[in-house]
C-alpha positions as CSV (number, residue, x, y, z in Angstrom):
1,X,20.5,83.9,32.3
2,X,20.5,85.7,28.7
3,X,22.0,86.0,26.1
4,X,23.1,89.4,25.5
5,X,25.8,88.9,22.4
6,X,26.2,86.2,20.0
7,X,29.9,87.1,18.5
8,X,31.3,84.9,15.5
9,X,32.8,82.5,18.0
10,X,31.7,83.4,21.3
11,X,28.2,83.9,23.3
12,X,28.1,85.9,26.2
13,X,25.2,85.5,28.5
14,X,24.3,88.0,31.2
15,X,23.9,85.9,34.9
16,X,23.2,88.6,37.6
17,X,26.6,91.0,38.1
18,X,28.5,88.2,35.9
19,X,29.4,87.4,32.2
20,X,29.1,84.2,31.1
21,X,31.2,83.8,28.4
22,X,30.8,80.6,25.9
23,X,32.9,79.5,23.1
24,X,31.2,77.8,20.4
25,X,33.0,75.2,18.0
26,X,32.0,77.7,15.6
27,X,34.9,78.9,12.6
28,X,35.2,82.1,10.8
29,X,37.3,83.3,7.9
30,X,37.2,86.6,6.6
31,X,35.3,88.0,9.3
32,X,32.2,85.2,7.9
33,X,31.0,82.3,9.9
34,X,31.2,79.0,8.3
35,X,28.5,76.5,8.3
36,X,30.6,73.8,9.8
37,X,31.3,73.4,13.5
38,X,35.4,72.1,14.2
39,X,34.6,69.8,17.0
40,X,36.0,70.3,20.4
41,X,37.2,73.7,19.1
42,X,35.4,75.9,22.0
43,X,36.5,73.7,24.5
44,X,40.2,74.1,23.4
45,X,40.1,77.4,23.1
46,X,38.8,77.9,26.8
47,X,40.8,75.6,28.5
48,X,43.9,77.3,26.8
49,X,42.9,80.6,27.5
50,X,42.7,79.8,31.4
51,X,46.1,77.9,31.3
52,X,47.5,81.7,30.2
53,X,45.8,83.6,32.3
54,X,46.9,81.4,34.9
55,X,50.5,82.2,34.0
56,X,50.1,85.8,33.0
57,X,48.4,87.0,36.8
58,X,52.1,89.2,37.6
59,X,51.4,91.4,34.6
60,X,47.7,92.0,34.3
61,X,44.7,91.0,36.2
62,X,41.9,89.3,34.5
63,X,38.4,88.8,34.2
64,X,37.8,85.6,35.2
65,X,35.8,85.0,38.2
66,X,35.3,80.8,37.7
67,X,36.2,78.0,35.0
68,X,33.6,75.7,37.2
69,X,30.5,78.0,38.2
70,X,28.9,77.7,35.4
71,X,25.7,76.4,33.7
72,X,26.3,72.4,33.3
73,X,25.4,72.6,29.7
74,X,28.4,74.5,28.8
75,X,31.2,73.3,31.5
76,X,34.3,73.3,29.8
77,X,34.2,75.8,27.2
78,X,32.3,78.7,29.6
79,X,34.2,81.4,32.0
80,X,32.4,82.9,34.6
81,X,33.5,86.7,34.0
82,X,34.0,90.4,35.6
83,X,31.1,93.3,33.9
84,X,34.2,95.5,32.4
85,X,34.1,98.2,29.8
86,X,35.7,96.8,27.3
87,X,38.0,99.3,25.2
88,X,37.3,100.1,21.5
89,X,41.0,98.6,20.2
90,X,42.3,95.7,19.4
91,X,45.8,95.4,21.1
92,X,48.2,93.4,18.5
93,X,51.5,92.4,18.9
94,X,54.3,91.3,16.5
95,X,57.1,89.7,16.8
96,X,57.3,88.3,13.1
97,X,56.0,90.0,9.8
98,X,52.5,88.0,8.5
99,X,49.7,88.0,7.1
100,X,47.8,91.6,7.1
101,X,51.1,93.0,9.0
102,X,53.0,91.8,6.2
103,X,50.9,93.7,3.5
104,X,50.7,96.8,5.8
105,X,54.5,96.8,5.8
106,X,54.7,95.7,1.6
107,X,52.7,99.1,0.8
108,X,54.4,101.7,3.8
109,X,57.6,100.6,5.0
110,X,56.0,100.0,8.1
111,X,53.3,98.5,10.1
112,X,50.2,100.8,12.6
113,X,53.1,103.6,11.5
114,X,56.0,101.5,13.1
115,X,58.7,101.7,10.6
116,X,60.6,98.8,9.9
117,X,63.6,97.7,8.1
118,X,64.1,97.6,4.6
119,X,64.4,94.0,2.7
120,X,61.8,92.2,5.5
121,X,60.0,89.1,4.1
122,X,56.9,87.0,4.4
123,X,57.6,85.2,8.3
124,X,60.8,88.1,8.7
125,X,61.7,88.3,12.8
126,X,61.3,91.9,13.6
127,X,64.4,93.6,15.4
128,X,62.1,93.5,18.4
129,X,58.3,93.1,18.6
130,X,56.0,96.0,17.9
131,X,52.6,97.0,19.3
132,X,50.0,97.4,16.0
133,X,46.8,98.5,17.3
134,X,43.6,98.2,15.3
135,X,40.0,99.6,15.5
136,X,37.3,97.0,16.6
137,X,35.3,96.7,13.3
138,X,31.2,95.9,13.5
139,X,30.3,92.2,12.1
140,X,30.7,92.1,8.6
141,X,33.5,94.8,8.2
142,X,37.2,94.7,9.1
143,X,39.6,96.6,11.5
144,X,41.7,98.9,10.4
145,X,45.1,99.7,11.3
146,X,45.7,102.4,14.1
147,X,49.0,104.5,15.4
148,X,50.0,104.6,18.8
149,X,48.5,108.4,18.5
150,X,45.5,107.3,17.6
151,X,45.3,105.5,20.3
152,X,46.2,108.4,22.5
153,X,43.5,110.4,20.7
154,X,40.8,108.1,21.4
155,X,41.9,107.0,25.0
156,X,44.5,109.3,26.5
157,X,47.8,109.1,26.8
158,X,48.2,107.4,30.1
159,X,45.9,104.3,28.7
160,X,47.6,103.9,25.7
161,X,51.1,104.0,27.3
162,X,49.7,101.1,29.4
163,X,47.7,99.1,26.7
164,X,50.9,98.6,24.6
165,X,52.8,98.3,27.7
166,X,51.2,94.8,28.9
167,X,50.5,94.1,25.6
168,X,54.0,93.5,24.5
169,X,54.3,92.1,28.6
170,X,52.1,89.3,27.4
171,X,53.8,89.0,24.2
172,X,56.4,88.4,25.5
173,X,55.6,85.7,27.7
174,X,53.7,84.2,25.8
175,X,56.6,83.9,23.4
176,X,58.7,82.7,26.0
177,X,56.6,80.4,27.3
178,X,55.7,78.8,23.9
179,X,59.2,78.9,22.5
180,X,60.6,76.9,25.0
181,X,58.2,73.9,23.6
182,X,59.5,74.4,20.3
183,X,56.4,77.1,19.5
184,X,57.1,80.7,17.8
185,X,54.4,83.2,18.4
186,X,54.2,85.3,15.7
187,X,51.8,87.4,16.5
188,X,48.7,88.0,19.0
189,X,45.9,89.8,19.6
190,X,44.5,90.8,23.2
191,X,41.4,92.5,24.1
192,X,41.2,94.9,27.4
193,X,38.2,96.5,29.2
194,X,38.2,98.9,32.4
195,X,36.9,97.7,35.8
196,X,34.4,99.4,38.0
197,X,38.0,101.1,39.6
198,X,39.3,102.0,36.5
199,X,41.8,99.6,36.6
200,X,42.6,97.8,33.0
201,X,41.9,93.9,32.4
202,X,43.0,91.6,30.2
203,X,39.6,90.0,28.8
204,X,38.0,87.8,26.4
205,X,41.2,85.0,25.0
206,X,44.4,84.9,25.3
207,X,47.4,83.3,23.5
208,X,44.9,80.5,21.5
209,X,45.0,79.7,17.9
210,X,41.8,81.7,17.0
211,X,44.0,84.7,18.7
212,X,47.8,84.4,17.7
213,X,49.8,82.7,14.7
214,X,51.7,79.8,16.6
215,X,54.6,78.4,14.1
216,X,56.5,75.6,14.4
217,X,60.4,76.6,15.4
218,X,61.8,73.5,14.0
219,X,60.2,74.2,10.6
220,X,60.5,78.3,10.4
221,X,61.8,79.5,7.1
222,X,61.5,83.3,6.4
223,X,60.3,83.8,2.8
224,X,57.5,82.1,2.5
225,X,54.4,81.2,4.1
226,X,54.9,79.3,7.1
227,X,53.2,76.5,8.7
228,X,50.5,77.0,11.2
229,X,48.7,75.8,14.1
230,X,45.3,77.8,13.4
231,X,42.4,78.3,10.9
232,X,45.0,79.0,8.2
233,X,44.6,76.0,6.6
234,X,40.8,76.8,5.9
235,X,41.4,80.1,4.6
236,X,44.1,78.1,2.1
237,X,41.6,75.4,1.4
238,X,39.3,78.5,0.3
239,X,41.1,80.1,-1.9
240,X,40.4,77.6,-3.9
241,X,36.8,77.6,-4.4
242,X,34.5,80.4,-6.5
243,X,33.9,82.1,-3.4
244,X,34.0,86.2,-2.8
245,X,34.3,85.7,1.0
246,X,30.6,87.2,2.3
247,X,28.0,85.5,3.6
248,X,27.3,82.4,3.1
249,X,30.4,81.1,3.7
250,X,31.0,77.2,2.0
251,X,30.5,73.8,3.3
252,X,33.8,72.5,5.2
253,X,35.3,69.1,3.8
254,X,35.4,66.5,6.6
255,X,39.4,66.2,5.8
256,X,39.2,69.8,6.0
257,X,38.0,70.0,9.5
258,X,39.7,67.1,11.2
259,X,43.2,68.4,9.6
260,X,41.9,71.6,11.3
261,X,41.1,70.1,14.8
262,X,44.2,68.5,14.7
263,X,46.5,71.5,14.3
264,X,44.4,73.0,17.4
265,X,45.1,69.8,19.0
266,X,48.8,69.6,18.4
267,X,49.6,73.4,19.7
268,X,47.5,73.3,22.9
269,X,49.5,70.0,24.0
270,X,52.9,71.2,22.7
271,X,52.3,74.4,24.9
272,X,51.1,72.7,28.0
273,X,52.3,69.7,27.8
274,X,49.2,67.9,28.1
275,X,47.1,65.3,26.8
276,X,44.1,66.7,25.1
């Protein structure tokens, strides 16, 4: 087995015609890794993932071959995965106005050259959710935002019809799904790559808090920031430090981390209705 990527979360290792994909307890911010681990985090985030892909298997194949054939060292946070070529966009949903969305729409009017309505706010629902694709920035720089022609341009317009076609699928069941356990995705990001037929796969995550913005219905008040189940609370806790977001990133409080773990915790049991 080797390792052929180390991401900012995840390790892939090559095993034969297979992917083994690994997700660390690793956390980023600002596209920089931190120095402290969030226990249990990569474990979390895998078993979630396969809980939606499990549910998602009428709208998109996937590319996970096993949960359980994989090296013992990393059983329970590894997926035994499909070879695809993955495609160079980020497919993003939105079904509420945040964070980069929100600042996109503060400056145009609209969002990936969606236009929106006049008078939205910070945590606005949109009339109905929209498909903002981004580029796939190299470590250390950011995505920008794409159009739906842009899309075309770089993949046809058959593939981008069906890219923001299963992405808003998932969206919204995902949504669905979550809302009925008093959950409100607010946005999500999916990742696709082509099979050796062509076909397109949903890869990588899906629906976890490292991917999405997962709110709390009972305590969602447009017009200012709302509470959420992800890394958000880091970034906050950042903001206040004398720190210009490159590498090295800071040191993690210990408070910091478990109030972190906690909210990743929380949203995987609300949603499945499991015990961690």
């Amino acid at each position: 087995m080797n390792l052929v990527h180390s991401g900012k979360v995840r390790d892939v290792y090559a095993d034969g015609d297979d992917l083994i994909l690994v997700a660390s307890d690793r956390l980023s911010i600002y596209d920089v890794v931190l120095p402290t681990p969030v226990p249990d985090k990569g474990v979390l985030l895998t078993q979630l993932s396969l809980w939606w892909f499990d549910r998602l298997t009428d709208i998109t194949p996937n590319h996970v071959i096993s949960a359980s054939d994989v090296p013992p060292e990393f059983v329970g946070r590894a997926m035994r995965c499909r070879r695809l070529s993955m495609l160079p966009v980020e497919c993003i949903a939105r079904g509420y106005l945040a964070g980069l969305g929100l600042q996109e729409y503060q400056k145009h009017g609209s969002v990936s050259g969606v236009p929106l309505p006049p008078g939205l706010v910070e945590g606005s629902k949109l009339p109905e959710p929209i498909f903002t694709p981004t580029t796939k920035a190299p470590v250390g720089e950011h995505d920008e935002f794409m159009t739906f022609e842009d899309v075309v341009a770089a993949l046809g317009a058959d593939t981008a019809a069906r890219l923001r076609d299963l992405t808003l699928a998932v969206y919204a069941r995902g949504a669905d799904i979550a809302g009925q356990n008093g959950i409100i995705v607010a946005d999500t990001k999916l990742e696709f790559g082509l099979d050796a037929a062509g076909e397109i796969v949903l890869a990588d995550e899906v629906l976890t808090p490292d991917s999405s913005r997962f709110w709390p219905a009972d305590a969602w008040e447009p017009g200012r920031p709302q509470f959420s189940f992800d890394k958000q609370y880091v970034r906050e806790w950042s903001s206040s430090l004398d720190w210009d977001r490159t590498p090295p990133g800071p040191e993690v409080p210990t408070e910091v981390v478990a109030a972190t773990r906690a909210r990743y915790v929380e949203v995987y049991e609300r949603i499945t209705g499991d015990d961690w």
